[in-house]
C-alpha positions as CSV (number, residue, x, y, z in Angstrom):
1,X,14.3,7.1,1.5
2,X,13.8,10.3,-0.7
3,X,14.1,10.1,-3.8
4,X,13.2,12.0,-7.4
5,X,10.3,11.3,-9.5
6,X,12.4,9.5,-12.0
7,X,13.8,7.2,-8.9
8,X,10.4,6.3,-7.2
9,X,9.2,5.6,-10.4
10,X,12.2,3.1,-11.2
11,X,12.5,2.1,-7.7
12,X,8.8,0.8,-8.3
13,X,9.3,-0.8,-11.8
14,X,12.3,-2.9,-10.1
15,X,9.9,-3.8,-7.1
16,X,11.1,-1.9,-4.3
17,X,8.2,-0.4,-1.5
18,X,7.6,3.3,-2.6
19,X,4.7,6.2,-1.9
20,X,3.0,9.2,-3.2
21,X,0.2,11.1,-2.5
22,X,-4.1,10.3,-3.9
23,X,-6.9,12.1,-3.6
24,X,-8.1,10.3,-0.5
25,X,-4.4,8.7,1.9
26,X,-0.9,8.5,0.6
27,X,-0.2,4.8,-0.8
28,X,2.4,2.6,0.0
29,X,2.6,0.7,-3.1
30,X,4.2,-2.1,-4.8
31,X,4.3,-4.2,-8.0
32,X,1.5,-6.4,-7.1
33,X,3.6,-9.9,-7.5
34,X,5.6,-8.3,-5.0
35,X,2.6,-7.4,-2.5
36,X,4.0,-9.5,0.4
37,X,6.1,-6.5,0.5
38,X,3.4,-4.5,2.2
39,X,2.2,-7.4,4.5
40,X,5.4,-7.7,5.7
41,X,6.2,-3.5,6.2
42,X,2.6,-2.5,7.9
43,X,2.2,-5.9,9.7
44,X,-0.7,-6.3,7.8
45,X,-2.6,-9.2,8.4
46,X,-2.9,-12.0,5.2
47,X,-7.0,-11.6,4.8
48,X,-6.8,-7.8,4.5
49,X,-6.2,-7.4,0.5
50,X,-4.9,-5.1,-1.3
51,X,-6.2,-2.5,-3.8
52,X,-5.1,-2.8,-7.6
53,X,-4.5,1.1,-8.8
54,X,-4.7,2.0,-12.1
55,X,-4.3,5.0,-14.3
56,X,-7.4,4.0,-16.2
57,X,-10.0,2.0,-16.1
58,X,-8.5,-0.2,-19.0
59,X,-4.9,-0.8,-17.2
60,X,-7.1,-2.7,-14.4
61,X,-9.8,-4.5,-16.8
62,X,-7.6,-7.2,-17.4
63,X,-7.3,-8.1,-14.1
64,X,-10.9,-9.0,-13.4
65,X,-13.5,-11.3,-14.6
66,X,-17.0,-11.5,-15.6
67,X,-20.1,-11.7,-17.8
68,X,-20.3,-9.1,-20.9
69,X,-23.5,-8.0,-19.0
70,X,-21.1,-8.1,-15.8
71,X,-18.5,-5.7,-17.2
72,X,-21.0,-3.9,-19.0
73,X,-22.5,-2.8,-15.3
74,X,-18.7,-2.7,-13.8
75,X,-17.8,-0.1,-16.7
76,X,-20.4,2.1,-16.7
77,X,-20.1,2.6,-12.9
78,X,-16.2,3.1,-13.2
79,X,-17.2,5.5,-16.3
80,X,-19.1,7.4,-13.6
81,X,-16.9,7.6,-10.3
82,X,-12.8,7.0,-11.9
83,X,-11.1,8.8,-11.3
84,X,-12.4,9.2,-7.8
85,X,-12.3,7.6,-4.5
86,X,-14.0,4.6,-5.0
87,X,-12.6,0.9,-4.8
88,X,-14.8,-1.9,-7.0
89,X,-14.1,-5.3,-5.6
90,X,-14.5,-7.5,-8.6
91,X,-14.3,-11.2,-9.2
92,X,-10.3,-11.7,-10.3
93,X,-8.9,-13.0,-13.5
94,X,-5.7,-15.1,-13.7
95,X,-3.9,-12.9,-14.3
96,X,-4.1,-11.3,-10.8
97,X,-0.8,-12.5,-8.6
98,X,-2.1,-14.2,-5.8
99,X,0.1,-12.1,-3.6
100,X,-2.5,-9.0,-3.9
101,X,-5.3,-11.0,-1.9
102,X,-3.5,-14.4,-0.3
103,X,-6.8,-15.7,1.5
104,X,-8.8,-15.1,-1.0
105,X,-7.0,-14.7,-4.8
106,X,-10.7,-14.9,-6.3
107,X,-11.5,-11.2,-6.3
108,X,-9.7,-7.8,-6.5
109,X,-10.3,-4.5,-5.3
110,X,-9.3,-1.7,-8.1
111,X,-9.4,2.0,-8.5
112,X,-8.2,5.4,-10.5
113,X,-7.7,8.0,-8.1
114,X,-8.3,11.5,-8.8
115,X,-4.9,13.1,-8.2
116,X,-2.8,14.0,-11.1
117,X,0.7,12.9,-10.2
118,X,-0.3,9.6,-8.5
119,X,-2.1,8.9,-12.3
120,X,1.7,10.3,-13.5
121,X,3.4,7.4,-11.6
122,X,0.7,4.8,-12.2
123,X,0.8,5.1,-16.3
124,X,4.6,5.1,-15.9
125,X,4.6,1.6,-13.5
126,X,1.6,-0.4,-14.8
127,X,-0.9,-0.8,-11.9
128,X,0.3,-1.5,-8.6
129,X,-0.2,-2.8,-5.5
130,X,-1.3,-0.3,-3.1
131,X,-3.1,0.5,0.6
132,X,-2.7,3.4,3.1
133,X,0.7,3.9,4.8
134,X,0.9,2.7,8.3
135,X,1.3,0.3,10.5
136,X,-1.6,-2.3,10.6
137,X,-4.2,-0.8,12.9
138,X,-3.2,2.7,13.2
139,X,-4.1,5.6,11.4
140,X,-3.2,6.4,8.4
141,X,-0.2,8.6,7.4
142,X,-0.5,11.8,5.4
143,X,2.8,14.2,6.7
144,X,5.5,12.8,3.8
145,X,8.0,13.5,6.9
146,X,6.3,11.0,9.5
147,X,6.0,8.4,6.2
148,X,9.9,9.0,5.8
149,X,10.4,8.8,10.0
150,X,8.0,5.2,10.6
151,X,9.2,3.6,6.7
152,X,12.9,4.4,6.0
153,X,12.9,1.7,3.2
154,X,9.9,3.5,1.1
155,X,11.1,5.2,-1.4
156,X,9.4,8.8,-1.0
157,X,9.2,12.2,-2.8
158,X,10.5,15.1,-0.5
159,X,8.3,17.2,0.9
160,X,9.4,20.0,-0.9
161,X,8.5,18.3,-4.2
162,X,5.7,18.0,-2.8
163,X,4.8,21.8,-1.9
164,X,2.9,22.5,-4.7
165,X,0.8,18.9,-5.6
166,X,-2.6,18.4,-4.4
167,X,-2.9,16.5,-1.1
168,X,-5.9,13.9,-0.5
169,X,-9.0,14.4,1.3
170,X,-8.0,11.9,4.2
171,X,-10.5,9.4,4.0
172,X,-10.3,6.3,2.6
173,X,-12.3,5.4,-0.5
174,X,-15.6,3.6,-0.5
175,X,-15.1,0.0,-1.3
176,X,-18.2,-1.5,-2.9
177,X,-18.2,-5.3,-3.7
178,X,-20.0,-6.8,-6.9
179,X,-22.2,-9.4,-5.0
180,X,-24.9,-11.3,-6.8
181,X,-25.5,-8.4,-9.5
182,X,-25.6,-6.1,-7.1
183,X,-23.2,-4.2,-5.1
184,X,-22.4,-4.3,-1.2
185,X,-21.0,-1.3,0.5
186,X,-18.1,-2.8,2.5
187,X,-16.6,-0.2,3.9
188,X,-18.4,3.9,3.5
189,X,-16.1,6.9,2.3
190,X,-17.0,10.3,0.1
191,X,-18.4,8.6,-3.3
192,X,-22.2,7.5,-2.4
193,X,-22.7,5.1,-4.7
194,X,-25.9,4.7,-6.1
């Protein structure tokens, strides 16, 4: 459904589905106590989590867990690549709703991207629940029309508010997983990190 800025943005805060674009895919997005939400509309499969997106680094913080050593490492890597497209899979606090990774509640992936109204949105909502927009297994979605065609219950900006805004690169993020004190590459996209 589209919708104005003001709408998605309301539509999110009350827990409906919505999108907007990032620097790497569009997100379909959710609160993240609501994330069944996206299982259920992209037929996703329960032990493929979801990313926690932030604004900033310190809207996601609270949601993870670890040493002071831990989160100084976590920190100063985030202080390096956020915004950007890069997804840290942390160890989760308690505060994490077990919807965002069902299987596996004990970690969370989280990311800032680097796009300026998808940080508008984000600092408006609180973070949210987000992954690409498709249906599980098929590529992902960038043309706001085909979004609007395949999810007629996402709330959407139109295209022509979108006209002038940035659109992402079209690769996913790299998602690198805090493993042992180290970190594991689980997936490669444009941030190398090292």
């Amino acid at each position: 459904m589209q919708v104005s800025l003001s709408e998605l943005i309301t539509g999110a805060q009350t827990g409906q589905l919505v999108s907007f674009p990032t620097d790497t895919v569009p997100a379909l997005a959710s609160l993240p106590d609501r994330a069944e939400l996206i299982f259920a509309a992209k037929g996703r499969s329960l032990d493929k989590p979801l990313i926690l997106m932030g604004a900033e680094l310190e809207d996601l913080l609270p949601f993870v867990q670890g040493t002071a050593a831990e989160v100084a490492v976590w920190r100063s890597v985030a202080e390096k690549y956020f915004p950007g497209a890069l997804t840290l899979v942390l160890p989760a606090s308690n505060l994490l709703p077990p919807q965002m990774n069902p299987l596996n509640p004990t970690s969370v992936g989280i990311r800032v991207p680097n796009h300026p109204l998808a940080r508008k949105i984000l600092a408006a909502t609180s973070p949210l629940a987000t992954t690409s927009v498709n249906r599980s297994g098929a590529t992902a979605l960038t043309d706001p029309a085909e979004i609007h065609a395949q999810f007629p219950e996402v709330l959407v900006l139109p295209p022509s508010d979108l006209a002038d805004i940035p659109q992402g690169a079209g690769k996913p993020s790299t998602v690198a997983q805090w493993v042992d004190s180290g970190w594991r590459i689980l997936r490669q996209g444009e941030v190398q990190l090292g």
